[in-house]
N, C-alpha and C positions, 0 to 999 in steps of 0.2 A: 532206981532212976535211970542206970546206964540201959537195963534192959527196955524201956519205954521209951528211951530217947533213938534208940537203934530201931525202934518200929514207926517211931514216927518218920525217921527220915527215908525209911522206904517207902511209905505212904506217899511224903510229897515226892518224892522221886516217881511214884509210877504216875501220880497222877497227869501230867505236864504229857507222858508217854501216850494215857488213853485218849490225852486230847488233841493230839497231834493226828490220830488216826483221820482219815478221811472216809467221811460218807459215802460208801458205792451207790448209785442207784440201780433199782431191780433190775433182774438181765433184762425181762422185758419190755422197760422202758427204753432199755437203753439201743434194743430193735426197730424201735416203732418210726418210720419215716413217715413223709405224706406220699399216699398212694399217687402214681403215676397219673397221669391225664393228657389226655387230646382234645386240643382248642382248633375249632377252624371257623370261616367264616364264608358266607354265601351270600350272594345279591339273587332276587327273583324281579320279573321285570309282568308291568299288565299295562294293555292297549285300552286305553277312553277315547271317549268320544265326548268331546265339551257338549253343556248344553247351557252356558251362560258367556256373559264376558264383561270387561268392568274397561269404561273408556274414559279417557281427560281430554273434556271437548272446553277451549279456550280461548277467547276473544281477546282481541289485542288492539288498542285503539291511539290513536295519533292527533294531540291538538295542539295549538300554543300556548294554551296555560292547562298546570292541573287540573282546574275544578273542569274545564270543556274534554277533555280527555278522559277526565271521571264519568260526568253525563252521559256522553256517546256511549262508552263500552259500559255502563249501566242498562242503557235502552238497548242495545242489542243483546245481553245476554240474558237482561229478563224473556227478550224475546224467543231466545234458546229455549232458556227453562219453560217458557209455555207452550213452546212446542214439543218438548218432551214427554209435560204432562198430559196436552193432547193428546200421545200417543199410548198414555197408560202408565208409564215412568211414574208411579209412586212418589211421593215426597221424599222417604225414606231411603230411596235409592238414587238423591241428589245431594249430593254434599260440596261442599266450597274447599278446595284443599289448596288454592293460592290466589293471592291480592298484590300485585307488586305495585306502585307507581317506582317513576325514575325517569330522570331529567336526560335530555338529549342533547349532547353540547359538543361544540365544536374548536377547534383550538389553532388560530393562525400566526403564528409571531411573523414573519415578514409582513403582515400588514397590519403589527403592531401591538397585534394583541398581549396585552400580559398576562391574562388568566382566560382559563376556556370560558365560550359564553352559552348560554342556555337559548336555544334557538325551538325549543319544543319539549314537549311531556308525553311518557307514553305510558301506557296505561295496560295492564294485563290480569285476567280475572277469569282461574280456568276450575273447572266441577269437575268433579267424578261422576261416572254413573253408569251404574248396575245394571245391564241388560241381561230381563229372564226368556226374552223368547228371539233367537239367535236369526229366525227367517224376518224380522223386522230391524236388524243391524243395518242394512245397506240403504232401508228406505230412509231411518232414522238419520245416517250419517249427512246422507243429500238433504233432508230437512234442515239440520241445524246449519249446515255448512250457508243454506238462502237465508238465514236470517239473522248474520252475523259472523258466525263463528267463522276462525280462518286460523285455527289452530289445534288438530286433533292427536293425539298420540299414546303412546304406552297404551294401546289395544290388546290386552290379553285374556284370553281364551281360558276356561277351566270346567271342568264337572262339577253338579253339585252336589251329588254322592259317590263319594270315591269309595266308600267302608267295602263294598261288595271286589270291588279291581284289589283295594290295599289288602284284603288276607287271603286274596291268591297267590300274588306275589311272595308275599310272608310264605304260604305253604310255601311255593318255590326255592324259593331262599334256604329255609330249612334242610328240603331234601337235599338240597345242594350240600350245603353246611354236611350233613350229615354222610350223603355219598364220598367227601372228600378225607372224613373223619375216618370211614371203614378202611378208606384205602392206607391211610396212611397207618393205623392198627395195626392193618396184615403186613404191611411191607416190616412193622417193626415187631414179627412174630407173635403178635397176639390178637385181640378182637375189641369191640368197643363193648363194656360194659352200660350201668344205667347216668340216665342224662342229668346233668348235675346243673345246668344253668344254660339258657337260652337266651339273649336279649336281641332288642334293635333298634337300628337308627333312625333316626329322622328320615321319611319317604323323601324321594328327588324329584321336582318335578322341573326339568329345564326349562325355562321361559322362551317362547315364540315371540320373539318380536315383530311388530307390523310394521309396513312403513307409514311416515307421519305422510298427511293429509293438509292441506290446505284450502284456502277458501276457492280457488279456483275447481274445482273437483266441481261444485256446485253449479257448472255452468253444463256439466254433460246430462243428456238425452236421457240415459239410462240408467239402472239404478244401483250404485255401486255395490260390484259383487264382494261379496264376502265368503270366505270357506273356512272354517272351522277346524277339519281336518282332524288328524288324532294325536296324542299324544299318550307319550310311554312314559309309566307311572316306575320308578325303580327304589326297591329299599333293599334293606345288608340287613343280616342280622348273624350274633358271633353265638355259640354252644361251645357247653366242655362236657366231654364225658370221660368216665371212668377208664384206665386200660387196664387189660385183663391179658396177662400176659399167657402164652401157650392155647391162648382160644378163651370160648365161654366157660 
C-alpha cells in the first residue's frame, strides 16, 4: 500500500506540471504577417458637350382674393403648357413640381392696426421641363415667357449619354492611380506586384448655373441666345496592390 500511495502521488504531482505547459504555435504561423501593399488614388477628367437641358418655367399671379389669383395663374399657365406642346414638348416631359398660394399682408400699428391685414393673394405654379433638342431652347424660352410665364430658373445643361466620356475618364483615373503606385514602390525599394482591388466614386458633374429670366425678356426682338457650352465630367477611383519588395 505505501508503494502505490508513493506513485500515485507522483502522478498527481506531474500532472498539474504537464498542464501548465503552454501551447507554442508552429514556427511558421508564428511568421506569417499580411503582405505589404500600396494604396493610391487617381481622378481622370472628360469634356461633353450637353445635348439636352431640364428648365423651371413659373407663373406667378396677383389678385385680391384666392380663388381670382387661382383663375388667372391657371389661364396663363395652361397657356404655357400649350405652347410647349405646340412645339413637340411631349406630356412626359412636363411635370408640376410647385403649387404655392399665400397671403400678402401688411402690418401698420401707428395707424392702429393690431394684427397684419390681408390686402391680396398670390399665386405660384411652376413645371419642369425636359428639352431634347437644345437649338429650340431660346425660341421656346421667348414663347412661354408671351404667354404668361415671368419666372424661369434652375436651367441646367447635361448629356444624355455620358457611358462613352465616363470610362475614359475611369481609364484616366486608373493610370494615374497606378503611375503614382509605381512611384511610390520604387521610392520604397521595391515594385508593384498584382492588383488586388480597384473601385470608384460617384462621377462629378459641377452644375452651371443660368441666370433666372423674367417675363420681361419677352418684350426683345430677337431670340434669346442660349449656349450650352461644355462641361468636364470628373471621377476618382482608389486601387491596392501588392508590394514586392527588391523588385518583381
Amino acid at each position: 500500500m505505501r508503494h502505490l500511495s508513493s506513485a500515485l502521488a507522483v502522478l498527481l504531482v506531474s500532472l498539474p506540471l504537464s498542464a501548465q505547459q503552454p501551447q507554442q504555435p508552429p514556427m511558421h504561423m508564428m511568421s506569417m504577417q499580411p503582405p505589404p501593399e500600396v494604396s493610391t488614388s487617381g481622378t481622370g477628367e472628360a469634356r461633353i458637350t450637353p445635348d439636352r437641358a431640364t428648365i423651371y418655367i413659373g407663373v406667378q399671379t396677383r389678385a385680391a382674393t384666392a380663388a381670382q389669383a387661382g383663375a388667372e395663374n391657371a389661364r396663363k399657365q395652361r397657356a404655357v403648357i400649350d405652347t410647349l406642346r405646340a412645339m413637340g414638348i411631349a406630356s412626359e416631359q412636363i411635370s408640376t413640381v410647385n403649387y404655392n398660394v399665400y397671403p400678402e399682408q401688411v402690418f401698420q400699428p401707428d395707424k392702429g392696426d393690431r394684427v397684419p391685414k390681408i390686402v391680396g393673394y398670390n399665386v405660384t405654379n411652376t413645371v419642369r421641363v425636359e428639352v431634347r433638342k437644345l437649338d429650340q431652347l431660346g425660341t421656346l424660352l421667348d414663347a412661354v415667357l408671351a404667354k404668361g410665364a415671368n419666372a424661369i430658373n434652375s436651367l441646367d445643361f447635361y448629356a444624355s449619354n455620358q457611358d462613352e466620356a465616363r470610362r475614359s475618364a475611369l481609364a484616366a483615373a486608373v493610370a494615374r492611380a497606378r503611375g503614382d503606385a509605381e512611384a511610390l514602390a520604387k521610392g520604397a525599394g521595391g515594385s508593384l506586384g498584382e492588383l488586388l482591388e480597384v473601385t470608384s466614386a460617384p462621377m462629378v458633374m459641377p452644375p452651371r448655373p443660368y441666370p433666372m429670366m423674367m417675363g420681361k425678356a419677352a418684350m426683345a426682338s430677337e431670340v434669346t441666345p442660349v449656349n450650352p457650352g461644355e462641361q468636364t465630367l470628373t471621377v476618382t477611383v482608389t486601387a491596392r496592390w501588392k508590394f514586392v519588395a527588391g523588385g518583381k
